[in-house]
C-alpha positions in Angstrom: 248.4 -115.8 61.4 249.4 -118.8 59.1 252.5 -118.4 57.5 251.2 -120.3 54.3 249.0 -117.4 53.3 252.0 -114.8 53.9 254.1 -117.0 50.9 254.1 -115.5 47.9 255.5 -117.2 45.0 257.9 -115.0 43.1 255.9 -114.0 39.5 258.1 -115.0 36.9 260.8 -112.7 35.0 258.9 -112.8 31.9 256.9 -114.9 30.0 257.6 -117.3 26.3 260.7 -116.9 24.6 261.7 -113.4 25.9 261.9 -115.3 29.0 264.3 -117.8 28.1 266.8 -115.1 26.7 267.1 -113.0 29.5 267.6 -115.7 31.8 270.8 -117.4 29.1 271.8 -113.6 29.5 272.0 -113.5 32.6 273.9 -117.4 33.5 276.1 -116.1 30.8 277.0 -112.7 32.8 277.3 -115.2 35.9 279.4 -117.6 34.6 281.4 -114.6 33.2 282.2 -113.0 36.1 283.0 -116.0 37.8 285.4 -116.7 35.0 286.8 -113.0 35.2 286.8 -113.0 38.9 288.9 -116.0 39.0 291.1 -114.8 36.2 292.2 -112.0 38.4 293.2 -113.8 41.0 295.1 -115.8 39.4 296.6 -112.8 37.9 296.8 -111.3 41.5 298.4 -114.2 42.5 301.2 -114.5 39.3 301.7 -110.6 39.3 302.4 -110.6 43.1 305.3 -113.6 42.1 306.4 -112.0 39.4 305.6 -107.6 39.5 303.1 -107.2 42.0 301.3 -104.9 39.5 297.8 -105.3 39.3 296.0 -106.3 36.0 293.0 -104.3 34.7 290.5 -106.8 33.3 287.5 -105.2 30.9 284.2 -106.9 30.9 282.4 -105.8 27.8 278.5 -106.7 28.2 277.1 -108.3 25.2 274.3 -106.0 23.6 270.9 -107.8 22.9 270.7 -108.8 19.1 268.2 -106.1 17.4 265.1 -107.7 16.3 264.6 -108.1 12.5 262.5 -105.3 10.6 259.2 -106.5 9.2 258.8 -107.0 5.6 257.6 -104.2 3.9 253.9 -104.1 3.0 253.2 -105.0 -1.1 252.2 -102.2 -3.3 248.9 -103.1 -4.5 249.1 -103.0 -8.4 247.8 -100.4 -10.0 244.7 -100.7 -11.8 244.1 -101.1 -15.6 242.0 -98.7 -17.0 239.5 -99.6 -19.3 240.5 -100.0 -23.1 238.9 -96.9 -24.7 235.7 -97.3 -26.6 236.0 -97.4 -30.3 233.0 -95.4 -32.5 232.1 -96.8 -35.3 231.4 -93.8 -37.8 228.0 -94.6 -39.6 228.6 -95.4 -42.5 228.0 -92.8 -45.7 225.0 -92.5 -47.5 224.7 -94.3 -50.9 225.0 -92.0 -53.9 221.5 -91.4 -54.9 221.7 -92.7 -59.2 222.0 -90.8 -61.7 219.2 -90.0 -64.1 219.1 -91.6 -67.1 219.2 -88.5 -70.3 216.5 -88.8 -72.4 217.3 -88.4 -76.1 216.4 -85.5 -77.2 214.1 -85.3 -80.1 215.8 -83.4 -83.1 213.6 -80.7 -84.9 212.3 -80.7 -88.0 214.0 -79.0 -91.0 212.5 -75.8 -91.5 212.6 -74.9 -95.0 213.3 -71.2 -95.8 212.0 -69.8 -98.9 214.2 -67.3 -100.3 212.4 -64.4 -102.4 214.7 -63.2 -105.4 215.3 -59.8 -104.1 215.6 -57.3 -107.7 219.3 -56.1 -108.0 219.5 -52.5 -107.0 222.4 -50.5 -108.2 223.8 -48.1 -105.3 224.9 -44.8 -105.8 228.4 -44.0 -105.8 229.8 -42.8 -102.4 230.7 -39.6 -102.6 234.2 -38.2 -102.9 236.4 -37.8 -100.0 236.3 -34.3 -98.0 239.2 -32.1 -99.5 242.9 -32.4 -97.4 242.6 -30.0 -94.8 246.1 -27.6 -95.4 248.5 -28.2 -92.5 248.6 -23.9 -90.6 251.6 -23.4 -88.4 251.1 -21.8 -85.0 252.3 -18.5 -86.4 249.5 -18.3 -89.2 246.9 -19.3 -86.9 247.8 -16.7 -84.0 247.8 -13.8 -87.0 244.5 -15.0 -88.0 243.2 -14.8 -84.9 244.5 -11.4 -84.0 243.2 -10.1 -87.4 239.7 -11.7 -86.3 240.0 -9.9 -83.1 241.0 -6.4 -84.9 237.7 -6.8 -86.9 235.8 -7.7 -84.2 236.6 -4.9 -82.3 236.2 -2.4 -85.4 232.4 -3.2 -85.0 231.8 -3.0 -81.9 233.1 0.7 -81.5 231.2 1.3 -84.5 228.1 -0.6 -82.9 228.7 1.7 -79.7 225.9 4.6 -78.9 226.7 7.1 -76.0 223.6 6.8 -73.5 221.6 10.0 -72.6 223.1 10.5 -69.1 226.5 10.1 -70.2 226.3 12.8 -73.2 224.6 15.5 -69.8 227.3 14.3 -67.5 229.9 14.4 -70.0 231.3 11.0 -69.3 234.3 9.6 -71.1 236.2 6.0 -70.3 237.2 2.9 -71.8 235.6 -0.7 -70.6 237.7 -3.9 -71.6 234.9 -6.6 -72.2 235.5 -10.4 -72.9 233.6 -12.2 -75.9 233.2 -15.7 -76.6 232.1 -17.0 -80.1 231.3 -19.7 -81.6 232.8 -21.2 -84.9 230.4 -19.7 -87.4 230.2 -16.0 -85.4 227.5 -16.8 -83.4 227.9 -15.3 -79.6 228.1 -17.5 -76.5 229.1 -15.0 -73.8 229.6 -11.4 -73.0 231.3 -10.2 -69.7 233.0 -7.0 -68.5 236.8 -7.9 -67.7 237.7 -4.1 -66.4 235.3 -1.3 -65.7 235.6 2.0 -67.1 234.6 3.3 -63.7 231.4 4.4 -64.6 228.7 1.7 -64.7 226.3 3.5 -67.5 229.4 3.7 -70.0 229.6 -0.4 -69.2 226.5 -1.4 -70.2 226.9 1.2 -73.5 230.2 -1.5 -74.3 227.9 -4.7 -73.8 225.2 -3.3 -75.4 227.3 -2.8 -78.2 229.2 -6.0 -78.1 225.5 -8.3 -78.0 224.0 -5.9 -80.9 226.1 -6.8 -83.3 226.7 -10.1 -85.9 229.8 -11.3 -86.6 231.1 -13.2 -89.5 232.6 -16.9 -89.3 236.1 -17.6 -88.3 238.2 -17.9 -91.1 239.8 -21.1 -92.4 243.9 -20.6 -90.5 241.6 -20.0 -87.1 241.1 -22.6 -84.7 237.9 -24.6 -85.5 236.6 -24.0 -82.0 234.8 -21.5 -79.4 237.2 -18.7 -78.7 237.2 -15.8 -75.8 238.2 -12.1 -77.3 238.8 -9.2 -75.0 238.4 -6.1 -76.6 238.7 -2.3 -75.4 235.9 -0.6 -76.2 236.6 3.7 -75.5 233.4 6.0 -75.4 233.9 9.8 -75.6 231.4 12.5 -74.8 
């Protein structure tokens, strides 16, 4: 076998600049272990004179420097919006004009005639209705019962025992209630309290509606008035 194709060239280390460094690095640990093996000997060979101690050297391995950071990356700026669009209101509608007033025409004068109108003379107005006189509260509750007393004096006068109360021999007394008007004319009649017998009722209102009555005197209250009265039959 040739020994030419069993020679292989060492590859180099590494390539470019890293290259370069690592071999410096490397002289430099060379040539500083030469320097500190050298340094102990001599030390060896002064402490051996002198103490015959031995001396502790350190070494300290320089690290690689770090490689610089890359720049940071720019921001891209930000974009501008757009500016916003501006309307335009339309713009308002003229005022449409104003009519121009037409005069109006006056009118005519109308000329009234005025008829002479023959002087009447008016009769004179007739004379004022007399003072009505002033009645207390006691006169007028007098009158009244006095009305009612009279009232009452006709109706038991008016009063005519029925058939079948004279053959039953009935007897009572029915309270009745009487409402006239102003000049004795009668509004309303109404039992208030029966007698207890019913044909000895209608006796009393027949005897109450049979009858006129005269006008409310003058101290009486001008007005429609209820009486009760207590009309008593007998057999």
């Amino acid at each position: 076998m040739n020994n030419a194709s069993l020679y292989h060239p060492d590859p180099p280390l590494l390539g470019g600049s890293e290259d370069k460094f690592w071999r410096a690095l490397i002289v430099a640990l060379v040539v500083e272990a030469a320097i500190g093996f050298a340094f102990v000997k001599l030390s060896e060979t002064v402490g051996n004179q002198v103490n015959k101690q031995p001396t502790i050297v350190k070494v300290q391995m320089l690290a690689p420097p770090k490689p610089k950071p890359l720049p940071p990356k720019p921001i891209p700026p930000k974009p501008i919006p757009p500016p916003p669009k501006t309307v335009t209101p339309p713009l308002p509608k003229p005022p449409p004009p104003k009519p121009i007033p037409r005069p109006v025409p006056r009118p005519k004068p109308v000329q009234h005639i005025v008829k002479p109108v023959p002087h009447i003379e008016q009769p004179a107005p007739p004379p004022p209705p007399p003072a009505v006189p002033v009645v207390s509260a006691a006169e007028m509750e007098t009158a009244t019962q006095l009305y009612a007393g009279r009232l009452r004096e006709l109706v038991q006068a008016n009063l005519t025992v029925p058939e079948d109360v004279q053959m039953m021999q009935l007897s009572g007394t029915t309270v009745i209630s009487i409402r006239l008007a102003p000049d004795g004319s009668i509004l309303s009649v109404a039992v208030v309290r029966s007698s207890g017998a019913p044909p000895i009722d209608r006796a009393a209102i027949a005897a109450a509606r049979g009858q006129s009555y005269p006008a409310f005197a003058k101290d009486m209250p001008q007005r429609p008035t209820s009486f009760t009265l207590s009309v008593h039959l007998k057999d």
